[in-house]
C-alpha positions in Angstrom: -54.0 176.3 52.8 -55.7 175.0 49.7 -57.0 178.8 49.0 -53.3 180.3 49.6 -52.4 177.7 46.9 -55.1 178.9 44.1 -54.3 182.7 44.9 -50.7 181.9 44.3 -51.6 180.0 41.0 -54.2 182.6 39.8 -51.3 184.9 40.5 -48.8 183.0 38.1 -51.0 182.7 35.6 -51.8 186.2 35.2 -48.4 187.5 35.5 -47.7 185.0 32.9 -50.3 185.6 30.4 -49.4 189.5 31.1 -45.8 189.0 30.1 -47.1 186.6 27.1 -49.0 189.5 26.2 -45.7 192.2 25.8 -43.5 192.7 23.0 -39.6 191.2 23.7 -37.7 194.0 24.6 -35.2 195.2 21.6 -31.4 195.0 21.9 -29.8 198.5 21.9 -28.6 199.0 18.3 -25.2 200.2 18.2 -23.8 202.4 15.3 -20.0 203.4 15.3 -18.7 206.4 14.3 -15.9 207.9 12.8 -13.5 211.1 14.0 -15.3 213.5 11.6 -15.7 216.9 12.8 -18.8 216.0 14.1 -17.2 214.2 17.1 -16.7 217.1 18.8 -19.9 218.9 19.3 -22.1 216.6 21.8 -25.6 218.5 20.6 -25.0 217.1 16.9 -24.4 213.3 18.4 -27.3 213.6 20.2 -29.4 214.8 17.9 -28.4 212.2 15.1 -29.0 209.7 17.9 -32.5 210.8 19.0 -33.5 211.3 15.2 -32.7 207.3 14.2 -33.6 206.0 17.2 -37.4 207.5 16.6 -36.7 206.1 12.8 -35.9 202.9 14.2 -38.3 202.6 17.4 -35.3 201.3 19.4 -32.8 202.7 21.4 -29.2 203.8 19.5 -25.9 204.0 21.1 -23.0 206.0 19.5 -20.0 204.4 19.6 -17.0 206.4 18.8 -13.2 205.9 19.0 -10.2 207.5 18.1 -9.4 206.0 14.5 -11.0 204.9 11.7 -9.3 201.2 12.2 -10.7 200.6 15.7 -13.9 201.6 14.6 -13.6 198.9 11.1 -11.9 196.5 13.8 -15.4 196.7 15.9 -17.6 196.4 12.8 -16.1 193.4 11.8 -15.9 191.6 14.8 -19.5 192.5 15.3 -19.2 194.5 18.2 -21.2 197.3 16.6 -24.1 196.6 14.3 -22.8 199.5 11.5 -21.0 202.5 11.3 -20.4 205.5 10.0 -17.0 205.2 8.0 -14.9 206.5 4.8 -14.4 204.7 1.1 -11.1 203.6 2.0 -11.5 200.9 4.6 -14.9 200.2 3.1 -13.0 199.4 0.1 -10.2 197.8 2.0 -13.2 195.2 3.6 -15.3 195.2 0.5 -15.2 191.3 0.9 -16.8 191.5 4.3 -18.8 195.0 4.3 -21.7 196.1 2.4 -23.6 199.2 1.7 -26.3 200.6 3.6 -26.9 204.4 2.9 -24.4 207.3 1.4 -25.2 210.8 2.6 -26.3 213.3 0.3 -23.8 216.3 -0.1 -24.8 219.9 -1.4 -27.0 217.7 -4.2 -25.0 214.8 -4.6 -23.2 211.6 -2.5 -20.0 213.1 -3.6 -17.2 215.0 -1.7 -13.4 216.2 -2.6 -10.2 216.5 -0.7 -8.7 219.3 -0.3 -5.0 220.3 0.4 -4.7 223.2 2.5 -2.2 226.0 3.6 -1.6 228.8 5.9 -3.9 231.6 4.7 -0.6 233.8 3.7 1.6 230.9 2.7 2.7 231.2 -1.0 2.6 227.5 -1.9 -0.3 227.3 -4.8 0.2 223.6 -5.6 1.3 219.7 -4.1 4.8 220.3 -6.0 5.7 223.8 -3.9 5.4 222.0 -0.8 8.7 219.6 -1.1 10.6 219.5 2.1 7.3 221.2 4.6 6.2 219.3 7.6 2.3 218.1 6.7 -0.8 216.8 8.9 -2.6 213.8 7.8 -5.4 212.8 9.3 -5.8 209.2 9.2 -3.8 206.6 7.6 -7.3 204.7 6.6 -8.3 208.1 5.6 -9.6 209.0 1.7 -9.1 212.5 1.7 -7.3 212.7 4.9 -4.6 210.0 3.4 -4.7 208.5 0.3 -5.5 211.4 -2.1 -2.3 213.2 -1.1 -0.3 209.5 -0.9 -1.3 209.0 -4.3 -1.1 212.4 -5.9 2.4 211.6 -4.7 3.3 208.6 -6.0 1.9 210.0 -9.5 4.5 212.6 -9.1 7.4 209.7 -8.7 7.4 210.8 -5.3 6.3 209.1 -1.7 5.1 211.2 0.9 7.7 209.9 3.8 10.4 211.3 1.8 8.7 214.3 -0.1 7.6 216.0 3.3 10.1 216.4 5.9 8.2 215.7 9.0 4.3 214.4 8.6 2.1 213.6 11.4 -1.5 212.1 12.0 -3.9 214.1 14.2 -7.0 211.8 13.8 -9.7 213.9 13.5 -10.3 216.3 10.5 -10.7 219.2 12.3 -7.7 218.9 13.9 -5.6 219.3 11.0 -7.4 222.4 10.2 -6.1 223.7 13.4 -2.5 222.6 12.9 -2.4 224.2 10.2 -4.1 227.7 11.3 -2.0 227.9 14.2 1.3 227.4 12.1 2.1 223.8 13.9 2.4 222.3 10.3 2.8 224.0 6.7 -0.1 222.1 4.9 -3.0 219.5 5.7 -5.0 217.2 4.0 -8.8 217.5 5.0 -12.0 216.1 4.0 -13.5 219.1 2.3 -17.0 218.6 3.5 -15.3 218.7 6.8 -13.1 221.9 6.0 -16.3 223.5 3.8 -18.8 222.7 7.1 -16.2 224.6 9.4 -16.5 227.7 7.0 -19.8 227.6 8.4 -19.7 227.0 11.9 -16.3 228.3 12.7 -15.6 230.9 10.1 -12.6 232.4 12.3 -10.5 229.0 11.8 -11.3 228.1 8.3 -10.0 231.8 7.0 -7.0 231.0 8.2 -6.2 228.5 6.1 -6.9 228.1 2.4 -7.5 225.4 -0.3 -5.1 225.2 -3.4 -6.0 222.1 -4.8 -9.1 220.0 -4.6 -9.3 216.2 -5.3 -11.9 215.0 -8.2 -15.5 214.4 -6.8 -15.3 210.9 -5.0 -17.8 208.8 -3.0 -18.9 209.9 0.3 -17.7 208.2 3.2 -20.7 205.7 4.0 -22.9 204.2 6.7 -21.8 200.0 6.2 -22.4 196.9 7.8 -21.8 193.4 7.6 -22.6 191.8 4.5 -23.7 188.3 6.5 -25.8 191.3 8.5 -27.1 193.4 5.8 -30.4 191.9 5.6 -31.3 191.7 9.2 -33.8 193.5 10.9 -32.1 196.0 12.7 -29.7 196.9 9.5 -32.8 197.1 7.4 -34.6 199.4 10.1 -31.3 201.5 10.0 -31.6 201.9 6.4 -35.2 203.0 6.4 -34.8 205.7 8.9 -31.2 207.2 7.3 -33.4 207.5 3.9 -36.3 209.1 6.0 -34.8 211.7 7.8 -35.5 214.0 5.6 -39.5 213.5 6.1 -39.2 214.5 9.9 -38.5 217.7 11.7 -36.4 216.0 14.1 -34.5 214.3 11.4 -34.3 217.9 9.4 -33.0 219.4 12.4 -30.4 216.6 13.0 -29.4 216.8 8.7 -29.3 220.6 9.1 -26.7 220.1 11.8 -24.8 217.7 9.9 -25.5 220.2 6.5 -26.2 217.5 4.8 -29.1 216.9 2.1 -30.3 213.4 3.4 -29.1 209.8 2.3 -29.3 207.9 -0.1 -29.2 204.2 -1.3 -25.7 203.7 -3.8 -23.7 201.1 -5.5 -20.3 200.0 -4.9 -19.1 201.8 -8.5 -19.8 204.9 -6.3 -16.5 204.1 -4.7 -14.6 203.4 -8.0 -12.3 207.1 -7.8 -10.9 205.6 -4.4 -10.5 202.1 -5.9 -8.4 203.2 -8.6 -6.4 205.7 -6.1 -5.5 202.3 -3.9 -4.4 200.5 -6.7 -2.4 203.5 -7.8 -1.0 203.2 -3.9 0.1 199.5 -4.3 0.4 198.5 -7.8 
């Protein structure tokens, strides 16, 4: 009896000093993104995924949902840990949310918006489209919103009155579509979005085309928390967005993306947008 008792204790106290002995497991890091076009090819998730979570040495999950507002909705309530999302609700949260990387763009952590028609439509400018139906993308959009509300409103006009139908298709390269298969006149589109589809999907790009561009505005960034922004994870985050570059799997997973890398940035990166919100609701 006495001996069953010392093998049991002998037994506790190894298992214990064993488990003493192993680093506490890490809480899955979760990262939300945004409807870019991105969200519909499963190999470029998976690939961004596998890239930061060797970055990070922790597991990643990709959160992603239909809107950019659900997505700000889960950052902010801290459902997600950061996320992937556009100047304009950045901006709109700039009280609560903080900067953690901008990607790098064809040189720069820039991009335009671009308004778009059918490829044989005869519109060359905002002012010949008066009365067409129109796809948006996102009402907390940049370039799939507020570039074209405000290019409106500098015109005297507002875009529930100066188009005569306008819808929302939540995803950028949805608007492309609507607008190569004739379902709407014109679009507004992220033009890293439109400029990435040239690439990969060449016979839906041509037929559409650009005639006019926004000026160069901050990237949509990767955010988080400013009460978070310090925090381990966050800061592990950070690192490996500004390090993908230095891997192949992180090369492959920026090629994908055809991006450059990321980079760190300041909130004046974000000023073009700010004035286009004030211009918005003055």
């Amino acid at each position: 009896m006495e001996q069953s008792i010392s093998r049991r204790m002998l037994l506790g106290a190894a298992l214990s000093t064993l488990m003493a002995g192993r680093a506490p497991a890490q809480a899955v890091f979760r990262l939300g993104l945004t409807p870019v076009f991105l969200d519909n090819d499963a190999s470029i998730i998976d690939g961004l995924r596998r890239a930061l979570s060797r970055g990070m040495g922790r597991e990643i999950e990709l959160v992603q949902r239909r809107t950019y507002q659900e997505i700000t909705g889960l950052l902010l309530e801290r459902s997600v840990d950061a996320a992937w999302l556009c100047g304009y609700p950045y901006l709109q949260h700039a009280d609560l949310l903080d900067l953690v990387a901008v990607p790098v763009w064809r040189g720069g952590p820039r991009y335009q918006s671009y308004l778009i028609v059918g490829a044989g439509d005869s519109a060359a400018r905002l002012s010949d489209l008066r009365g067409a139906t129109h796809a948006f993308s996102d009402p907390d959009s940049n370039s799939g919103y507020l570039v074209t509300a405000t290019d409106l409103r500098r015109m005297g006009e507002q875009a529930e009155h100066f188009f005569s139908r306008s819808i929302f298709t939540f995803g950028h390269r949805n608007v492309v579509r609507a607008v190569a298969d004739g379902l709407v006149r014109s679009g507004s589109v992220d033009g890293y979005v439109w400029e990435a589809l040239a690439m990969i999907e060449p016979e839906l790009t041509s037929r559409t085309k650009v005639i006019a561009r926004s000026e160069w505005l901050g990237f949509p960034p990767v955010c988080a928390r400013r009460d978070n922004l310090d925090s381990e994870p966050v800061q592990a985050l950070q690192t490996a967005l500004l390090g993908l570059a230095e891997t192949d799997e992180g090369q492959g997973a920026l090629m994908s993306l055809q991006l450059d890398g990321f980079q760190l940035a300041s909130s004046a990166l974000f000023d073009g947008i700010a004035a286009r919100m004030r211009d918005l609701d003055p």
